[in-house]
N, CA and C of each residue as an Amber inpcrd file, in Angstrom:
protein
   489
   4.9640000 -25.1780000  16.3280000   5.9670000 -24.1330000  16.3090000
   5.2800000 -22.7780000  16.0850000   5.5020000 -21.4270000  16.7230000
   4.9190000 -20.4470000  17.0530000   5.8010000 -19.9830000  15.2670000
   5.0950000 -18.8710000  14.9130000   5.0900000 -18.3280000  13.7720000
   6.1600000 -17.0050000  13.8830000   7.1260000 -17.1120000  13.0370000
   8.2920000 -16.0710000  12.6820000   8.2630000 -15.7020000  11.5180000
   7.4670000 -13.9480000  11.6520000   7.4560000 -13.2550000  10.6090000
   9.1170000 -12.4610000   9.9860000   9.7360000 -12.7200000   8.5980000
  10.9250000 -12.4540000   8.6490000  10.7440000 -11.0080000   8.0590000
   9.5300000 -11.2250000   6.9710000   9.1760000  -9.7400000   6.1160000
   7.5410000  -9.9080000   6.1710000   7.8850000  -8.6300000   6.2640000
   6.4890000  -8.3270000   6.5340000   5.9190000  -7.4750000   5.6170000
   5.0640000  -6.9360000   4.6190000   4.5570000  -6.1380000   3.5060000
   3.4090000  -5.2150000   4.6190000   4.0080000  -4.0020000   4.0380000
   2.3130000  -2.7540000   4.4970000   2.2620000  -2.2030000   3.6140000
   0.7360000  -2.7150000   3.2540000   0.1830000  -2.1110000   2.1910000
  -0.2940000  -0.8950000   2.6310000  -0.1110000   0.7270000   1.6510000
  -0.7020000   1.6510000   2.5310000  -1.2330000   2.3430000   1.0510000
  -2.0280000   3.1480000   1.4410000  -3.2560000   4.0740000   0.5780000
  -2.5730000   5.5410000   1.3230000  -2.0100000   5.6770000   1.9290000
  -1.5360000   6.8060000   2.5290000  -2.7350000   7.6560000   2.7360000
  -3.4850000   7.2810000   3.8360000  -4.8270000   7.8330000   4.4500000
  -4.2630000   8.4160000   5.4190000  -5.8700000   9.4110000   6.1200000
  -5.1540000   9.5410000   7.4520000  -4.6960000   8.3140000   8.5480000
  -4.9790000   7.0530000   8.3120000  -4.6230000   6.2350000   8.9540000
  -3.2450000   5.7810000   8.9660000  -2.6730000   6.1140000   7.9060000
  -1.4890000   5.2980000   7.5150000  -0.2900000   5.4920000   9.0210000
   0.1220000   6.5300000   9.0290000   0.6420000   6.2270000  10.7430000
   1.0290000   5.6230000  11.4450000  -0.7430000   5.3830000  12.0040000
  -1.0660000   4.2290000  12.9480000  -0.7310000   3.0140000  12.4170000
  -0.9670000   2.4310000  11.0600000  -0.7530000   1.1510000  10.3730000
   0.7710000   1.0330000  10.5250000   1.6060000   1.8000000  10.2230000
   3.4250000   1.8520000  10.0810000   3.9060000   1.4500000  11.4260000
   2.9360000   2.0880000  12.4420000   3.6320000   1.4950000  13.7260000
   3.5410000   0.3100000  13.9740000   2.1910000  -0.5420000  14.0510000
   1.9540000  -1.5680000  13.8380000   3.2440000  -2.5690000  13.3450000
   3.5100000  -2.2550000  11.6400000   3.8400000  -2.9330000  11.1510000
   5.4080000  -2.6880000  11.7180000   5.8190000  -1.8620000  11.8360000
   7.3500000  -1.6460000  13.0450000   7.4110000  -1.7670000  14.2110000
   6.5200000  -2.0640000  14.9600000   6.2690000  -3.2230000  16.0610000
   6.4590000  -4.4050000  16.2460000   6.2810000  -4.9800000  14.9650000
   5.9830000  -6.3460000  14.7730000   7.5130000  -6.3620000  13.8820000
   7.8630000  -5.7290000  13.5090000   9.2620000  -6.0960000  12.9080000
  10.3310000  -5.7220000  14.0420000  10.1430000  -5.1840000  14.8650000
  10.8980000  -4.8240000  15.7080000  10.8630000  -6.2920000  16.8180000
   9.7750000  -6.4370000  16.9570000   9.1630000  -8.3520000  18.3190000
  10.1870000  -8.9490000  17.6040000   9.7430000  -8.9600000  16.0240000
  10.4160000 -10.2600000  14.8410000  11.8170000 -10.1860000  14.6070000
  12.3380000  -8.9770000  14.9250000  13.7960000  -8.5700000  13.9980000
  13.3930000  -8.8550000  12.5840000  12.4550000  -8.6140000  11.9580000
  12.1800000  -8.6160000  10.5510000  12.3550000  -7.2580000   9.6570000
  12.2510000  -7.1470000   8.5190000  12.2160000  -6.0500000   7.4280000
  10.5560000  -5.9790000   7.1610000  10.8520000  -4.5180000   6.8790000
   9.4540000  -4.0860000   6.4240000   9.6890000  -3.6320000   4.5390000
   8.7500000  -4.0530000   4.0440000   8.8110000  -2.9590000   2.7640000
   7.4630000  -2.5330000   2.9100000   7.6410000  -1.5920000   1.8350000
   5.8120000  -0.5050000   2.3020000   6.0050000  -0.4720000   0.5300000
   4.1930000  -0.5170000   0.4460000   4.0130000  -0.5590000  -1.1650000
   2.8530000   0.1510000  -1.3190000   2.6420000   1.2790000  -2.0350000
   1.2450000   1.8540000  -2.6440000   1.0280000   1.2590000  -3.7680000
  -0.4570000   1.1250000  -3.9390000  -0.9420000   0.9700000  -5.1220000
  -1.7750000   2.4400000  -5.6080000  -0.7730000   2.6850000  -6.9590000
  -2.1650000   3.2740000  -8.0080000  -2.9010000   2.9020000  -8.3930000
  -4.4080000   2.9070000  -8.0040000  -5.2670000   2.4660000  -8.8320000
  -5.4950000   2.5970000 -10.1990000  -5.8670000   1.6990000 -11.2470000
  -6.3970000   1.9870000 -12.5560000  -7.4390000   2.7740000 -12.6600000
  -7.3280000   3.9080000 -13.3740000  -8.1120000   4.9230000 -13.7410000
  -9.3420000   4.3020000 -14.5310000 -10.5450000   4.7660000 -14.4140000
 -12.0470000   4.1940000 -14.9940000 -11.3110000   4.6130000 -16.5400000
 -11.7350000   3.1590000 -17.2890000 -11.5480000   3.4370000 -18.7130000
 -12.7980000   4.8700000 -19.1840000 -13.5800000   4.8350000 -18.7370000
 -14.1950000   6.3080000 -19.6070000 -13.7050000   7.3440000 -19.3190000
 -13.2470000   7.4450000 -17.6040000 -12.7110000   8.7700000 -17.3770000
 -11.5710000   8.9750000 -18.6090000 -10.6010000   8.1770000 -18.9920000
  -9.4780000   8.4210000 -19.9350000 -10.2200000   8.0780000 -21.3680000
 -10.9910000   7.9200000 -21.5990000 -11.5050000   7.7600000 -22.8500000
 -12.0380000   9.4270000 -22.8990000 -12.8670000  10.0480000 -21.9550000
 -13.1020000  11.5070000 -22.3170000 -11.5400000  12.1740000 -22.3540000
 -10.8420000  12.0540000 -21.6820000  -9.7950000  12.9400000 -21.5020000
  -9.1230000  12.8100000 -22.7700000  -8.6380000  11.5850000 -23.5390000
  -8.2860000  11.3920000 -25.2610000  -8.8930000  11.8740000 -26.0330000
 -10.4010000  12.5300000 -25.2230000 -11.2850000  13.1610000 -26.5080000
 -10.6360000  14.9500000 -26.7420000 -10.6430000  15.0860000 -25.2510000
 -10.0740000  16.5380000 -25.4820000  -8.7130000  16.6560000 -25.7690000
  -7.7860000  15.5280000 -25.2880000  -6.4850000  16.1910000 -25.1860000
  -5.6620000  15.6750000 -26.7460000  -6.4000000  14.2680000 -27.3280000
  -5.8910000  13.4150000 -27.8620000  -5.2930000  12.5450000 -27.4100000
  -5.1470000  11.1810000 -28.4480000  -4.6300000  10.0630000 -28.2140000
  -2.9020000   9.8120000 -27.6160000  -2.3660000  10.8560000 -28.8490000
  -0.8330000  10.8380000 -28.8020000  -0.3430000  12.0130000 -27.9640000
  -1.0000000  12.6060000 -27.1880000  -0.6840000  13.9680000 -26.0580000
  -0.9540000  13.3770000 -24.8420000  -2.5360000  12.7150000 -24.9830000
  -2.5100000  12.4090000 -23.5020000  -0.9620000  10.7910000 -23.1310000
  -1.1150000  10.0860000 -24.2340000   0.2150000   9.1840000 -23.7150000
   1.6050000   9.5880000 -23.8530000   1.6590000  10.6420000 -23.9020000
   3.0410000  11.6760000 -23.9550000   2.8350000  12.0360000 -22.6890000
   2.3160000  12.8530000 -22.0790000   1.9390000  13.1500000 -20.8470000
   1.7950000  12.2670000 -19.7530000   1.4000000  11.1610000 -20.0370000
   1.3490000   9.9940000 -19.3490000   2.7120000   9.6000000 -18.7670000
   3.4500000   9.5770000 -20.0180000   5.1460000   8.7290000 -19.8650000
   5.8410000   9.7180000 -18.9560000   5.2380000  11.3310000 -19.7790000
   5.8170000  12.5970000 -18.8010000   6.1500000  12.4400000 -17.2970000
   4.8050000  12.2190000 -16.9660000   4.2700000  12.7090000 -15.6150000
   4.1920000  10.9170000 -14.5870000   4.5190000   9.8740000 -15.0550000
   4.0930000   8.8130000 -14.4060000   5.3150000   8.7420000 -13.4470000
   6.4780000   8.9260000 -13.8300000   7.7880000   9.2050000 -12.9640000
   7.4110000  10.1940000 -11.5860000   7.1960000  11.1470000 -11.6340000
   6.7880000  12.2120000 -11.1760000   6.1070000  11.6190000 -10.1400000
   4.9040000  10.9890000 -10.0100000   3.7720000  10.8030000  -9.1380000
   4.4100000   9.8730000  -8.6970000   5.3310000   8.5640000  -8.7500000
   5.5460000   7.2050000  -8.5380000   6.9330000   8.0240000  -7.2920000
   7.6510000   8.9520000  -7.5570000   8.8570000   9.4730000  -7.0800000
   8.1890000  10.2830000  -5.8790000   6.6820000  11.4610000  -6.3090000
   6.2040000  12.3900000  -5.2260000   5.5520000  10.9520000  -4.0240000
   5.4530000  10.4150000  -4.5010000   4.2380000   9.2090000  -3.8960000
   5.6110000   8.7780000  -2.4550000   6.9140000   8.0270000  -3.3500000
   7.8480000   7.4980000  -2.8930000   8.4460000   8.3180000  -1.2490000
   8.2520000   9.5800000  -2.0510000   9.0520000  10.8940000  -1.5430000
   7.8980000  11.0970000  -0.2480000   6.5680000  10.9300000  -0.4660000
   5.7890000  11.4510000   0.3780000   5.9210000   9.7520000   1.7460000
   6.0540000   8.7140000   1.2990000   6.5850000   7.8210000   2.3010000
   7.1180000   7.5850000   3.1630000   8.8990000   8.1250000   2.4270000
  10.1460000   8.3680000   3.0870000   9.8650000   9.2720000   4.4190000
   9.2180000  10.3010000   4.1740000   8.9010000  11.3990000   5.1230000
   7.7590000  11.2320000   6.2020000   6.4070000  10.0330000   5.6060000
   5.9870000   9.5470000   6.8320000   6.6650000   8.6080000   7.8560000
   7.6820000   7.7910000   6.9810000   8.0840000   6.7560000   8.3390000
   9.3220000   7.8030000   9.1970000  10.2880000   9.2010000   8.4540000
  11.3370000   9.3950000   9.0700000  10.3500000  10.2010000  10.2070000
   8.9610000  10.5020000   9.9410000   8.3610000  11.9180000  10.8580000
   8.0890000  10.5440000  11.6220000   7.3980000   9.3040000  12.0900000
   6.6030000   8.3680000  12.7020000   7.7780000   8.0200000  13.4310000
   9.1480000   7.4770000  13.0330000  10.2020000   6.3970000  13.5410000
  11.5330000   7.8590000  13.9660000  10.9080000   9.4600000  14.2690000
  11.6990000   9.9290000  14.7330000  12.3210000   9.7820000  16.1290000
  11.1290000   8.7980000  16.8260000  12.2160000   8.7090000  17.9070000
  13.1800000   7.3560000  18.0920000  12.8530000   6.6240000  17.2960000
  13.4310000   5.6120000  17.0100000  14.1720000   4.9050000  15.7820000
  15.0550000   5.9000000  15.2950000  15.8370000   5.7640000  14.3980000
  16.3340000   4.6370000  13.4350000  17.0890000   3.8360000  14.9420000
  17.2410000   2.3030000  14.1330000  16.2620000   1.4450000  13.1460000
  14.9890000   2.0450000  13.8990000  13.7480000   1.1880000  13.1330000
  13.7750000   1.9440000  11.0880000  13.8330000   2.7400000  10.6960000
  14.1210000   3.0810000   9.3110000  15.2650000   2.2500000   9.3080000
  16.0410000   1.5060000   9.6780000  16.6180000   0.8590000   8.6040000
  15.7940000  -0.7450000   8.4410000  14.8980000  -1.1990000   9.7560000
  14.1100000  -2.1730000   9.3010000  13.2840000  -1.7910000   7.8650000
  13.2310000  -0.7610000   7.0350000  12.3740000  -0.5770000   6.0800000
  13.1250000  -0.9400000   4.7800000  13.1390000  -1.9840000   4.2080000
  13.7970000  -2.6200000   2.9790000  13.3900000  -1.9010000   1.6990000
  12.6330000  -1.3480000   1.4360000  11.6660000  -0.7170000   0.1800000
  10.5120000  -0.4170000   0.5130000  10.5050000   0.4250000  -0.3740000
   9.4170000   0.9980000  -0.5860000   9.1520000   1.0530000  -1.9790000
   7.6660000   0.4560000  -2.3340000   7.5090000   0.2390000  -3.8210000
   6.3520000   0.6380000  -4.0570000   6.4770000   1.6230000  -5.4820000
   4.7490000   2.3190000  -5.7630000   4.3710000   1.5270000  -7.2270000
   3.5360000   0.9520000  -7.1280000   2.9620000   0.1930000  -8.4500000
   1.9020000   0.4290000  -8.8750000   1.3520000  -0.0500000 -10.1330000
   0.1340000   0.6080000 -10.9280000  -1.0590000  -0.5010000 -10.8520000
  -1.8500000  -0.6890000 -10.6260000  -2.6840000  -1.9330000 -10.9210000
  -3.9130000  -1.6990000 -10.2520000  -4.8090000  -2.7020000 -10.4270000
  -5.7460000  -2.8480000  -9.1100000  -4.9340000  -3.2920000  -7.9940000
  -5.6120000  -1.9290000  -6.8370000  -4.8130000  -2.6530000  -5.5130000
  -4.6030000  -3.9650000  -4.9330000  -6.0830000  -4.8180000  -4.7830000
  -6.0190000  -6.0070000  -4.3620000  -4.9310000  -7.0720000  -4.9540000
  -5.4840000  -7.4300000  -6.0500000  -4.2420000  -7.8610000  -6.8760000
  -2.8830000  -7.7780000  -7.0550000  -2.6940000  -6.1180000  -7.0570000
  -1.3070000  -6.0320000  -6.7390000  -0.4760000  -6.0370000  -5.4240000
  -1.5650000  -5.9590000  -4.7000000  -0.7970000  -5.9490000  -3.2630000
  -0.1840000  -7.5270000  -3.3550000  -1.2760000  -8.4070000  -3.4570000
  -1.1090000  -9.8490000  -3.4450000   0.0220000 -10.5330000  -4.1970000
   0.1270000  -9.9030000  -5.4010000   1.5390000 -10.4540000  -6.2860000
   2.7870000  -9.8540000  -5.6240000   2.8260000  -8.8830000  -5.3950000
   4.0080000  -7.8770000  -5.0390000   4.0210000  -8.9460000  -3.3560000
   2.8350000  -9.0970000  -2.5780000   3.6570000 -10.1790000  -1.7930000
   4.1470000 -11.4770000  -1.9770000   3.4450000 -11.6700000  -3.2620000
   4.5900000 -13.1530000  -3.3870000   5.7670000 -12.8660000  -4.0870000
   5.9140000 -11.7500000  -4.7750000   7.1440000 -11.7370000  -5.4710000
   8.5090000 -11.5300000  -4.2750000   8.1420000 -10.1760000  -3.0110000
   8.4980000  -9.7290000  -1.7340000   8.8790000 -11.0470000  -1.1720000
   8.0160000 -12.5660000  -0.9170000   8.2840000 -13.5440000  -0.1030000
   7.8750000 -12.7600000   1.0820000   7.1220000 -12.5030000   1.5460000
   5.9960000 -11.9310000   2.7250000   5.8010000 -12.6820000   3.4420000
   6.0070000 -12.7970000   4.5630000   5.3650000 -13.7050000   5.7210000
   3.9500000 -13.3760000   6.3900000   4.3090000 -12.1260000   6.0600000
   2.5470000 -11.1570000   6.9520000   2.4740000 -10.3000000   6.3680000
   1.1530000 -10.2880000   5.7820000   0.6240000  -8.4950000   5.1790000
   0.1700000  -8.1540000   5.6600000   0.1680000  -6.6230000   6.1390000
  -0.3510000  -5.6000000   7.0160000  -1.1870000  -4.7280000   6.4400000
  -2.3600000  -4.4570000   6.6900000  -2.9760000  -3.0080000   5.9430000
  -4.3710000  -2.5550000   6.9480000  -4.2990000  -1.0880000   6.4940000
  -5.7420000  -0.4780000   7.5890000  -7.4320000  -1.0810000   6.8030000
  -7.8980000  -0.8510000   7.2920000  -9.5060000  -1.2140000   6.9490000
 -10.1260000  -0.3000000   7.5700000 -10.5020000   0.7060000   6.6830000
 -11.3120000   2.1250000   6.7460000 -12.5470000   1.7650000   7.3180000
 -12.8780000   2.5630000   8.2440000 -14.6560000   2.7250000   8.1540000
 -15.9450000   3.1600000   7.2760000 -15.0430000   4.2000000   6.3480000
 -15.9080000   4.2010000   5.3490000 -16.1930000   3.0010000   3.9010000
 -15.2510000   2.0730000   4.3710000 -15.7160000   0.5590000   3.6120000
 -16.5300000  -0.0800000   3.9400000 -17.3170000   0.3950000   5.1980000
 -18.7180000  -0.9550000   5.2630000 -19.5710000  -1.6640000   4.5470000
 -19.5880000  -0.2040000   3.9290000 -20.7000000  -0.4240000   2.9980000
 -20.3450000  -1.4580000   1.6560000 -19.4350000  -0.3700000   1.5560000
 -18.5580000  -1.4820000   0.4150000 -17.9450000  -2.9960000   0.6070000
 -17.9950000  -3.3900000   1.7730000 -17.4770000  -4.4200000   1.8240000
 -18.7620000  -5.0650000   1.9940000 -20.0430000  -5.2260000   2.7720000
 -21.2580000  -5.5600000   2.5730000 -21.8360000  -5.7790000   0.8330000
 -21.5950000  -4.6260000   0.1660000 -22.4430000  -5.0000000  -0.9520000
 -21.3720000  -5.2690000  -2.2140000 -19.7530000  -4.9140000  -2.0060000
 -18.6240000  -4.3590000  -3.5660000 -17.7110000  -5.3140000  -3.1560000
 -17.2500000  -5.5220000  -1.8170000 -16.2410000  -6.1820000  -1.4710000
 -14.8320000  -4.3320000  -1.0810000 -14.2700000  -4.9350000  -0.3590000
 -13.4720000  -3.9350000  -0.3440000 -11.9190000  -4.4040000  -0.8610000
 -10.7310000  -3.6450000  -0.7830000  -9.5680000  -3.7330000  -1.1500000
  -9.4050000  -5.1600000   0.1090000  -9.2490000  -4.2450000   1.5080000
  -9.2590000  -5.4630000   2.6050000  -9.7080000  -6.7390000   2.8480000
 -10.9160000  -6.8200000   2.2990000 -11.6880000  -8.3220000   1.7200000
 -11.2240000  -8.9440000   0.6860000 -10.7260000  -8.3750000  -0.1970000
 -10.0660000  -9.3490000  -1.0730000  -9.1360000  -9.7340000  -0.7600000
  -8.3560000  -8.6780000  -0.3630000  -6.2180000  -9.4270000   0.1770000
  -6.7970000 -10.6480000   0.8530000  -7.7960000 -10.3730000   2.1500000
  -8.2430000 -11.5230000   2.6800000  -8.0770000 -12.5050000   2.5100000
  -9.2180000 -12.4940000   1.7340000  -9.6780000 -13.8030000   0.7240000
  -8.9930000 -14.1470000  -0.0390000  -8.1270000 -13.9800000  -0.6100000
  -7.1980000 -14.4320000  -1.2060000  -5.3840000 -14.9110000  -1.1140000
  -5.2380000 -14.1210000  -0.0980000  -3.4570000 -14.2390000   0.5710000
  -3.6950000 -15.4660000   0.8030000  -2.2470000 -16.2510000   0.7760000
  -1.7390000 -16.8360000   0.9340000  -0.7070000 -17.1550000   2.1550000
  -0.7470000 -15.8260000   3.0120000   0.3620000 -15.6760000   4.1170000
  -0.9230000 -15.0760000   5.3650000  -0.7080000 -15.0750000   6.3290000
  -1.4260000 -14.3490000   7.6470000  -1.3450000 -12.6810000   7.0950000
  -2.4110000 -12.3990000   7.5250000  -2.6590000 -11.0260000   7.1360000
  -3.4090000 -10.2170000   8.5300000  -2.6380000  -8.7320000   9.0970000
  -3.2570000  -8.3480000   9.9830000  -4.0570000  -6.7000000   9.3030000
  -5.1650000  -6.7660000   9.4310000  -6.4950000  -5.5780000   9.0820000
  -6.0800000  -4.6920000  10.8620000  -6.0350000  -3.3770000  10.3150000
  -5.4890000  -2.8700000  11.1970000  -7.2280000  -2.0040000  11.8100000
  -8.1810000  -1.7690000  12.4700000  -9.1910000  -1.1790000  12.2530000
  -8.7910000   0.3400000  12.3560000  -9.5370000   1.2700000  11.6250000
  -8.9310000   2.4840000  11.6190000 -10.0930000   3.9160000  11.4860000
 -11.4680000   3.0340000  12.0500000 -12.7480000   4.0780000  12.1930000
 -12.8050000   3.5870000  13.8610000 -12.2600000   5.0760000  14.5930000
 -12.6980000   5.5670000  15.4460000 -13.8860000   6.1530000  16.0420000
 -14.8010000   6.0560000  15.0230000 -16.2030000   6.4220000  15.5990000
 -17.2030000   5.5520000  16.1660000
């Protein structure tokens, strides 16, 4: 039996690639009649970088500021989404309502992409694979190498170095 994606997850970093990846993934929901949700990950900040910053700002300012401002970035992040798929799917309208959510979460990306698709029930995860990861994926592993290696569902790597 040939494979029916119902939801589909795009993971996006909101690069210059991201775009190209959205069409993709509204292509394929459009073949499927499926839903899309789109999810950023915040990365976790290097514990020293925030260990200097508690030195100058303090302990109980910088996590005041934290609680402040984490709304803010999770909403500008959200906000900056909404406006790539309505500018990408302007000529094709119907397709924004294939978009079920959009979700911005905090974690390591790999990881979180991966839970957030099993929690989603994902049939296919979608995401770009930069060119400037070679290196990193040769010697660090990249974000894209891990979802890899680790999903549980078909996963399409979108390539996104044109050079």
């Amino acid at each position: 039996m040939l494979p029916h994606y119902k939801k589909i997850l795009f993971a996006t970093d909101l690069s210059a690639g991201a775009p190209e990846v959205l069409r993709h993934a509204i292509s394929l929901a459009r073949a499927y009649q499926s839903e899309v949700e789109i999810l950023h990950v915040l990365p976790d900040i290097n514990p020293s970088v925030i260990n200097e910053v508690a030195l100058v700002m303090g302990t109980d300012q910088l996590a005041e500021y934290e609680l402040a401002h984490t709304d803010d970035v999770i909403d500008t992040i959200r906000q900056q989404i909404q406006h790539l798929a309505a500018q990408e799917l302007a000529e094709h309208p119907d397709d924004l309502a294939r978009i079920q959510a959009i979700e911005v979460h905090h974690g390591p990306p790999a990881a979180t992409i991966l839970e957030e698709a099993d929690r989603y029930g994902a049939d296919l995860l979608i995401l770009g694979a930069h060119g400037r990861e070679k290196l990193e994926y040769a010697l660090l592993g990249s974000v894209a190498k891990r979802v890899m290696l680790h999903a549980t569902m078909p996963v399409l790597l979108v390539h996104l170095d044109k050079s």
